[in-house]
N, C-alpha and C positions, 0 to 999 in steps of 0.2 A: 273792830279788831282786824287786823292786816295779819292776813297769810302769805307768808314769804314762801317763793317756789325752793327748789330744796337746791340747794346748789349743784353746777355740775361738778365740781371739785368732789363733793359727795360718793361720786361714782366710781372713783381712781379706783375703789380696791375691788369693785364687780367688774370696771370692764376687762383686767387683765385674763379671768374665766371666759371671759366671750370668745378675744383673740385665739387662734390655734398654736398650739404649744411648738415650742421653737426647738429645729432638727435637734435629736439625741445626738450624745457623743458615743463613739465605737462602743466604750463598755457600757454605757447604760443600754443601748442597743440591745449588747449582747446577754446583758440580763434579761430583759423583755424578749428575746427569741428563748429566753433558757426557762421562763416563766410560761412563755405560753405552750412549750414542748410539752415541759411538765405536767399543767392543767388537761392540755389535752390527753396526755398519757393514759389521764387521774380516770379522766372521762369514759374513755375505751374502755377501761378496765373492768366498771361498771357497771357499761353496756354488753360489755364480753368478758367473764369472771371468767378466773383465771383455772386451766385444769391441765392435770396433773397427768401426762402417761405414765405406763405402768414402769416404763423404762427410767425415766424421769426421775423418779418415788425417791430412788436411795440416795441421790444427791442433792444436797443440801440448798433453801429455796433459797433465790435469792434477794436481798432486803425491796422494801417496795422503794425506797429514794433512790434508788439505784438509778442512776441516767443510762440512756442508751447513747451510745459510743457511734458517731456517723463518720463514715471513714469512705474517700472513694481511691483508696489503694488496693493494691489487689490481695484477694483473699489470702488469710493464711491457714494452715492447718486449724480444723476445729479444738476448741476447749470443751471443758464442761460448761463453763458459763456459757459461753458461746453456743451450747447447746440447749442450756435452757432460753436463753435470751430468742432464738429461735422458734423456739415453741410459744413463747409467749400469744396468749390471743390478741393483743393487740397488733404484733409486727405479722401474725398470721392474718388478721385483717387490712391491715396496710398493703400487705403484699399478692392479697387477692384486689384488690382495686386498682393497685400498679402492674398488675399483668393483665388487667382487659385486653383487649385489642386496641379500644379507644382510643386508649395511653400511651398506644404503641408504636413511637414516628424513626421509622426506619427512613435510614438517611436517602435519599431521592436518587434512584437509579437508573441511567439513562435506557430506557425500555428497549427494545429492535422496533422500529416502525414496521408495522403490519396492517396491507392493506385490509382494510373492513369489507365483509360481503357488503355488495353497493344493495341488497335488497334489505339489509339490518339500516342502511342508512336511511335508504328510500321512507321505510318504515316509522324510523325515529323523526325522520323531518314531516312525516305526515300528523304522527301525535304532538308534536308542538307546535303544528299549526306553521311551519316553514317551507313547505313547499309551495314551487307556482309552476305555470305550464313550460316556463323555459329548463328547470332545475330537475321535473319530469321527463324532456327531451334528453338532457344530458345523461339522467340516468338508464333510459332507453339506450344510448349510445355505448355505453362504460357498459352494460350486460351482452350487447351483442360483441363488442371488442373481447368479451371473454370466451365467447363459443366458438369453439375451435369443433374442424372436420373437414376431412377430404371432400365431400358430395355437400349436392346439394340437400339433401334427406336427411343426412347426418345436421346441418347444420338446423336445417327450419324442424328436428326433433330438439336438438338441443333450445330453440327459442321458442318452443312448444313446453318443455318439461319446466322451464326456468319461471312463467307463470307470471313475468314482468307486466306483456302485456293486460292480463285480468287486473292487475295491480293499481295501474295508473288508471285504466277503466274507472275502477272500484271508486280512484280517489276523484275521478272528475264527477262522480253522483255523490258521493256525498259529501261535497266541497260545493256543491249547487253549481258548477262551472257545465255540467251535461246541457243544462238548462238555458245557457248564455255561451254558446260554443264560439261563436263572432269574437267573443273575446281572447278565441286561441290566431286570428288570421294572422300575426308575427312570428309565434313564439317556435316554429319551427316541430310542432309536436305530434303533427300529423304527418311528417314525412316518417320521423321516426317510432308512430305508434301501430302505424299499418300496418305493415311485415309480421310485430308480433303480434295483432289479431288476427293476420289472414290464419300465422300458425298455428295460433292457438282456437283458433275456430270460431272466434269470433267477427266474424267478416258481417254478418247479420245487424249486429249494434253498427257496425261504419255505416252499412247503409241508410240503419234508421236515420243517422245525422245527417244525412244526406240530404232524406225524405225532409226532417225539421229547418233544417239550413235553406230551401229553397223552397217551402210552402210555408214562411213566417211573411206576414203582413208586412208589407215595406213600409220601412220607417224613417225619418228624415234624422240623419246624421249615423245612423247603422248598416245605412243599405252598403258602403262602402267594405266597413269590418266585414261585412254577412258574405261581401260577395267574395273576396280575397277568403274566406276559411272557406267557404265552400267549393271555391277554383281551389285551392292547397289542398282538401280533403282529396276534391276529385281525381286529382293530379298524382297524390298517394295513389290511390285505388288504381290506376292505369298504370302508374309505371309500376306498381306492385303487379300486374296482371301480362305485363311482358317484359320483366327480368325476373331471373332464377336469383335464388338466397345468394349466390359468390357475382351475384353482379353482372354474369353472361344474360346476353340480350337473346328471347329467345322468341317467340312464333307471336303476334299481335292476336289472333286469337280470341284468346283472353282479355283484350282489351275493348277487342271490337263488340263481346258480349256484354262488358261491363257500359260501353256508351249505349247499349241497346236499351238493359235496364235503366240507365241514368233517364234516357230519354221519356221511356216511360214512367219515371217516377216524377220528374221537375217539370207544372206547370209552363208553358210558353206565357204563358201573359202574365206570370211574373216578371218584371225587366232584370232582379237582382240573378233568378237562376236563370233566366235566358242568355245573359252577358255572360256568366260564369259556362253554361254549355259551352259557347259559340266560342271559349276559349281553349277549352279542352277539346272539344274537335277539331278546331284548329291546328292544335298542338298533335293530335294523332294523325292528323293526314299529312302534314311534314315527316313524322316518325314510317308514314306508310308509303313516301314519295323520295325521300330525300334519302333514310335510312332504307330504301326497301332492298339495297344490293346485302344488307348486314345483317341482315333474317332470314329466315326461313318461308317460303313462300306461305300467305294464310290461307284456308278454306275460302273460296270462290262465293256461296252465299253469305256468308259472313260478311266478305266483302262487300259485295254486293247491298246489304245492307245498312254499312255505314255509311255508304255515297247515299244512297238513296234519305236517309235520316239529314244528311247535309245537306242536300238540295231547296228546302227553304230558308235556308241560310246565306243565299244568293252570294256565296263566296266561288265566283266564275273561275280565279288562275287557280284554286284548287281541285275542282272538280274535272278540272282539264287536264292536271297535272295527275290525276287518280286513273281517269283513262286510260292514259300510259303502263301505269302498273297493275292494269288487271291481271290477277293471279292466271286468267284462262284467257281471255280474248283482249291484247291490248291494242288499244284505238288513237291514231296521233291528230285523230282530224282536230277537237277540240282545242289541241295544242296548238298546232300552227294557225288555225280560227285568231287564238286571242294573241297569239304575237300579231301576226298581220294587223290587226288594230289597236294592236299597243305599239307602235312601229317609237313613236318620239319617246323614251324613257326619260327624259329626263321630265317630267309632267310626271312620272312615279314617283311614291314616297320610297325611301331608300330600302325599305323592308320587302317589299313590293319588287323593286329591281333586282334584290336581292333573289328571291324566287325565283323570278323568270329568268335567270341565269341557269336553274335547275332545270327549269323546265326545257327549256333549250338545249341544254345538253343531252338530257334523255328524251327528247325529241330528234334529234342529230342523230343519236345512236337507233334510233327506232328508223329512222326515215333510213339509215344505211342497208339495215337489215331487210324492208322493202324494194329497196335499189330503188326510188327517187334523187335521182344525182342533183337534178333541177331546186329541189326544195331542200336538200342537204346544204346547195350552194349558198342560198338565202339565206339560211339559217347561221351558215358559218358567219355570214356577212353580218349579220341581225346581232352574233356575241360582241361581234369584235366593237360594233357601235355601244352597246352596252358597256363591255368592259373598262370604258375610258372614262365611264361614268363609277367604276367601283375601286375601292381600294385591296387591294393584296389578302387584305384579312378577312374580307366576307364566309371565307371556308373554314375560318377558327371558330364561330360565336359558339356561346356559352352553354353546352349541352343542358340546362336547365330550362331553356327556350325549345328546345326539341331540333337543334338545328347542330349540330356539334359533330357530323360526319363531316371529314378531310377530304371531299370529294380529289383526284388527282387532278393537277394542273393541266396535263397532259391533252385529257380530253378536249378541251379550248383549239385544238389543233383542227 
């Protein structure tokens, strides 16, 4: 017996149900919107039976086929129908869902731009996990641009009371970056985080980073990062220790205590915090040589004891150049010692030459004051060979190197 497959021809009158029904025309449309108004009306009704106020009561209800009448013309006096149609429980339900809020899209009004407190932002970019140590600096910056004050008190209460500093603290421990501080040596966030711990009193945690930054096991491809945050940390601490909050430079001081502590905290036979010292006191004895007319004289022991911390640093035209400006007993012999045997400059590295231009000069000025006419002459003789060796600009460099005092030309005479 042969079973024949069933034709496809067979099919013609099931697959037209498969296909999706082809677009309505306007009025069948609008039956099927008038159809499904309806059903749903049916449904509300229902679900929320219909009641009656008291006020309601005397006039007359109105039929249930009644359509609701959508109209977006403007209101006209109420009717009766109009009053009941109103009370209905369904358009009483309709029109508690169309008044949520949700529902409610007021057209887009161009706001007043208003800056945001930067510590609302700080905040928010610490909970979504957006901040980093450069976008921390910047907001260190944007809150002191806001402290306004006459003094200096007035200003480091205001970056005291504002609570920034604890802030970015807070977020460098538990961001794990406290732990891994080498990874701040770019980002600029210790020049601008010092000031507001000194003020906020937190000067204690800098140090500790100090202590961590230069007693960490030297490691091959970090000793670099380690030693650039920890030269920027210290470099913070110093020039926060002899400038006032408005920027006025004032007594070393403070600076010369903080390289005492340094000293004592940072192992010498580590090579990362030795290098890093050996830069920073570098950088304070130009500030206590080169700037020393722009200060205020320091404490004599004080002094006294940062030369003596230098001296196994075997850095000779500084220590010579320090003699000079003892705050009590100043002495030129070292001075003129190391010119006479630096006589050919041009065997100096240009940084090197650059110095002993300083030195020479308040050498000149020192040997006048003694009345050595003999070794004044030398000395004039001794710039002028140098000079031909420097360019114009040596007196401008980059107050960030510690060397940015406009010494007078004049002196060169």
């Amino acid at each position: 017996m042969v079973v024949r497959t069933t034709s496809l021809n067979s099919l013609k009158n099931f697959l037209p149900k498969v296909h999706q029904p082809l677009p309505l025309s306007r009025r069948e449309s609008q039956q099927l919107l008038e159809s499904i108004t309806t059903s749903f009306r049916k449904n509300l009704d229902q679900e929320h039976p219909w009641e009656h106020s008291d006020e309601s009561a005397s006039h007359p209800s109105a039929p249930p086929s009644r359509k609701p009448i959508l109209s977006t013309s403007f209101p006209t006096p109420p009717t009766t129908s109009d009053t009941i149609n109103r009370q209905r429980p369904t358009d009483r339900h309709l029109r508690a869902i169309l008044s949520n809020p949700l529902f409610a899209h007021e057209e887009n009004k161009k706001r007043p731009t208003t800056s945001r407190d930067p510590l609302d932002v700080f905040d928010s970019a610490v909970s979504r996990g957006l901040m980093t140590p450069r976008r921390a600096a910047g907001f260190l910056a944007k809150v002191r641009s806001q402290i306004a004050g006459e003094s200096a008190e007035d200003i480091r209460k205001g970056m005291a009371d504002s609570g920034a500093g604890l802030r970015v603290v807070q977020w460098l421990r538990s961001s794990g970056l406290e732990k891994d501080l080498h990874l701040l040596s770019d980002s600029g966030l210790f020049g601008a985080l010092v000031p507001f711990m000194y003020a906020e009193g937190l000067e204690e945690v800098a140090w500790s980073w100090v202590q961590n930054l230069g007693t960490q096991n030297e490691t091959e491809g970090v000793n670099q990062s380690r030693f650039f945050a920890l030269t920027t940390l210290l470099y913070a601490i110093v020039k926060q220790t002899n400038t006032s909050t408005p920027g006025l430079k004032t007594s070393l001081d403070g600076s010369y205590e903080a390289i005492i502590r340094a000293n004592d905290i940072l192992p010498r036979e580590n090579q990362v915090a030795l290098k890093s010292f050996r830069n920073i006191w570098g950088g304070l004895s130009w500030a206590s040589t080169v700037f020393a007319t722009e200060r205020p004289k320091p404490s004599a022991p004080l002094f006294d004891s940062f030369v003596d911390i230098g001296r196994p640093l075997k850095m000779r035209l500084d220590m010579a150049h320090l003699e000079l400006h003892h705050p009590l007993t100043p002495n030129h012999s070292a001075a003129v010692q190391f010119m006479h045997h630096n006589v050919n400059s041009v065997d100096l590295r240009p940084t090197t030459r650059r110095r002993l231009v300083y030195l020479a000069l308040d050498a000149a000025d020192r040997l006048k004051e003694v009345g050595d006419v003999d070794e004044v002459s030398w000395v004039e003789r001794f710039l002028t060979r140098i000079g031909n060796d420097l360019n114009a600009g040596i007196f401008n460099a980059l107050e960030k190197d510690l060397i940015a005092s406009e010494l007078p030309i004049y002196r060169m005479d």
